[in-house]
Structures are given as structure tokens and as C-alpha cells.
C-alpha positions, 0 to 999 in steps of 0.5 A: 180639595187645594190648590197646587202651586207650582214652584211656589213651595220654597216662597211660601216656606221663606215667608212662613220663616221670616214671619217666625222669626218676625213674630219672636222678634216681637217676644225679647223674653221668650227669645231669652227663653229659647237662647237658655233652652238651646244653651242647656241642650248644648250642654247636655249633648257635650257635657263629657267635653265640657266637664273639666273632671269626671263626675265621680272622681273623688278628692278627699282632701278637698271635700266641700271646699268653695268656690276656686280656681280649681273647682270653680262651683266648689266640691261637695262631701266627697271631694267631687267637682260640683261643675262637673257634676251639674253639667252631667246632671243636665244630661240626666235631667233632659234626657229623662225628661224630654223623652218621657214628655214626648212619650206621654204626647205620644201616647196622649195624641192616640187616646185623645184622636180615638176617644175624639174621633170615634165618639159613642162607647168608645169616647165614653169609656176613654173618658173615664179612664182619664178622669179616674188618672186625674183624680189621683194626685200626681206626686201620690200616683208616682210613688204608688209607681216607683213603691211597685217597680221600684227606683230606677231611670226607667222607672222614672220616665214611666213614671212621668209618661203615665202622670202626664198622659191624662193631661195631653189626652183630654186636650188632644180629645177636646181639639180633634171635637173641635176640628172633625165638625169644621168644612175641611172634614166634611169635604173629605168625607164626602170625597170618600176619604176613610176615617184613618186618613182624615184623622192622621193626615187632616186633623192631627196636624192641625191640633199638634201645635198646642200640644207641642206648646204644653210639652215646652211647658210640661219639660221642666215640670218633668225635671223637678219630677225627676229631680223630686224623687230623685231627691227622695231616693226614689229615683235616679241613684247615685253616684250617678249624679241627677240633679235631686241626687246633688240636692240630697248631698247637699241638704244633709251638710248645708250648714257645712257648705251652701253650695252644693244646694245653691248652684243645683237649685240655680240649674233648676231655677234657670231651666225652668225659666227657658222652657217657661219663656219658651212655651209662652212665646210659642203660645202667644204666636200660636194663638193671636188672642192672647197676644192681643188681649196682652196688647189691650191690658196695657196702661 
């Protein structure tokens, strides 16, 4: 049971938010993280405008030129504007990974609250079935995918849900143990709550936070999957131009040009550094013990 305030929904939705606010004030790295996530989603939202060329226009005559005034990243092996290209490959990279990683939650959420929840044969058979996913190494299990279905951006994103999901699982499974035998629970069921409420409107939204920091966390491990067998031609393929594919280009005339590795490896280094920064903040908001024990680690 609670307690209804009347009139003072906004008041404690303005405290919550200035106390966000103060707590990532605290966090100057992970509030760079952020300001380069929300730089990078900006880019790949607009980045038919901020392109100055389209991607698969070709300049022979220019083929893997430096860095200048007209291409200021340089061209690559076919005379393609680099910018342009990595821009648009922004839009390739999060708009595979982010959907596949909250797909995979999606999906984990389910198994782990069923398997959780109901315990006995159920959780037990779940249980196996994640552990039997998790012996298998993630780059072995793509392949074997992407070798039966065949390369392409869905394929990938499948990819990427199905090695994720395992993961998400056992930590959804492991909170919702954690929260069915708390006082809240009991108090419901004793009320006469059924078992679907209690889990969807009581216990799920107390265990999505952590999740939601390992799915900051699990996006640029989502990217360099992407960008890994894209790499390998086991993915996106060109000319559509995904990060990995650039990559390949590139690897194959290094000697010739640095740039087009250079710049790519830069967009990859610099994403993975965001959502890192990102997701740590957010741990340590989310969970008071680790920023203390930091605050006790220091000289």
C-alpha cells in the first residue's frame, strides 16, 4: 500500500530532477561521456545534412588524397569523401546497435522475470538454456549465425540479440530473486494481487535500472560487433559504408594512405569512450556503494 500526495507529484518530480542533475554534477567524466553520446546521436539523426557529399559518390581522380579543404578527412581507394562516409557509417552503427541491444533486454527482461518469478521446473530449464548460450564464445556463436542466415543488417542485429540476451537474462533472473522476497511483494500478495501484476507493475521497475546501465555499457560492445564482422565481410556490405566496411578498405591500402583506418578507428575509440563514461556514471548514481567505496580508495 502507499501513501497519495495530493499536488505533490510535480514537487517530488522537480527534486528527483535537480537531484539528477546534482549527482552528475559530481561526475565531470561521465558527463563528458554523455555530451559525446548525445553528440554522436545527433550526428547520426542528421547525417544526410551534415554530410557535405553523398557517401557513394566517386572521384577517381582523387582517390586516396589527405586531408584538405575539399575532403577535409581525405578520400579513400575510390575517390569517396571520408567525412562523409564516417558520418553516415554513425547512423549504420547506432541504428544497428542500439535497436539489437534493447531488443536483446527486451527479450532477456522476459526470460530472466519468468525464470525468476516462477522458479521450480521452469526456472530450472530457462537456466540451462542460458548457461548452454553462454558457453559458447560470442564471436564463435556469430559466425556460426551469420555462416547459417547469411550476411546482411538484419542478420547482424540478430546476431547481436541472440549473443546478448544470455547476459541480460541471468542478471534480470538474479534481481527479480533478489526482489520477490522483499516486504513490498509479500504485502501485495496478501492483498490479492495476482502474479502478472506483481511482476509487470511492482518488480520490473525496480530491476530495470541496472539493466539499463549494462545496455550504455553493451552499445559500443554492439558497434565493434557490427564493425567486426562487417569487417570480415560477414556483414553489413558495401558500398553501404558501416564503419568495419571502411575499415577493410582501408587495411588493404595502408601503406598507401593512413587515413582512411585512422579517422574509423578514431570514430570507434571515441564512441566506445561515451557510452563507457556514460554507463559508469549512471552506475555509480544508481548504486551509492561504488561511489563510496571510490571516495574510500582515494589517497
Amino acid at each position: 500500500m502507499g501513501v497519495v500526495v495530493q499536488g505533490g507529484g510535480r514537487r517530488i518530480g522537480h527534486f528527483a530532477g535537480r537531484r539528477l542533475f546534482r549527482d552528475m554534477a559530481t561526475h565531470p567524466t561521465g558527463f563528458f561521456g554523455l555530451l559525446i553520446v548525445v553528440v554522436l546521436l545527433a550526428i547520426a539523426i542528421s547525417a544526410p545534412l551534415l554530410a557535405p557529399y553523398d557517401d557513394a559518390t566517386q572521384d577517381i581522380a582523387r582517390r586516396l588524397e589527405g586531408p584538405s579543404s575539399n575532403h577535409p578527412l581525405g578520400t579513400d581507394d575510390l575517390g569517396r569523401d571520408l567525412l562523409s562516409r564516417i558520418i553516415i557509417g554513425s547512423r549504420v552503427a547506432l541504428g544497428v546497435a542500439i535497436p539489437a541491444v534493447l531488443g536483446a533486454l527486451l527479450v532477456g527482461l522476459v526470460l530472466g522475470m519468468v525464470g525468476g518469478y516462477l522458479g521450480g521446473r521452469v526456472d530450472y530449464v530457462l537456466l540451462v538454456l542460458i548457461d548452454t548460450m553462454l558457453s559458447f564464445p560470442a564471436v564463435i556463436l556469430a559466425l556460426a549465425l551469420l555462416a547459417v542466415l547469411g550476411p546482411s543488417l538484419r542478420n547482424v542485429m540478430l546476431v547481436i540479440v541472440v549473443s546478448f540476451v544470455p547476459a541480460y537474462a541471468r542478471v534480470a533472473r538474479a534481481l527479480v530473486l533478489a526482489e520477490k522476497g522483499k516486504p513490498y511483494v509479500e504485502a501485495e500478495r496478501s492483498l490479492g494481487a495476482r502474479d502478472w501484476r506483481i511482476a509487470t507493475i511492482h518488480i520490473m521497475p525496480n530491476i530495470l535500472a541496472p539493466l539499463l546501465i549494462l545496455v550504455a555499457m553493451d552499445i559500443p560492445s554492439a558497434i565493434a560487433v557490427e564493425a567486426g564482422l562487417s569487417f570480415l565481410g560477414l556483414g553489413v556490405q558495401p558500398p553501404t559504408p558501416s564503419w568495419g566496411v571502411i575499415l577493410a578498405d582501408g587495411f588493404e591500402r595502408v601503406r598507401d594512405t593512413p587515413w582512411p583506418v585512422l579517422w574509423t578507428g578514431l570514430a570507434l575509440m571515441t564512441t566506445t569512450l561515451g557510452f563507457t563514461l556514460l554507463g559508469e556514471m549512471l552506475r555509480d548514481i544508481v548504486d551509492p556503494r561504488v561511489s563510496e567505496w571510490r571516495r574510500w580508495q582515494r589517497p
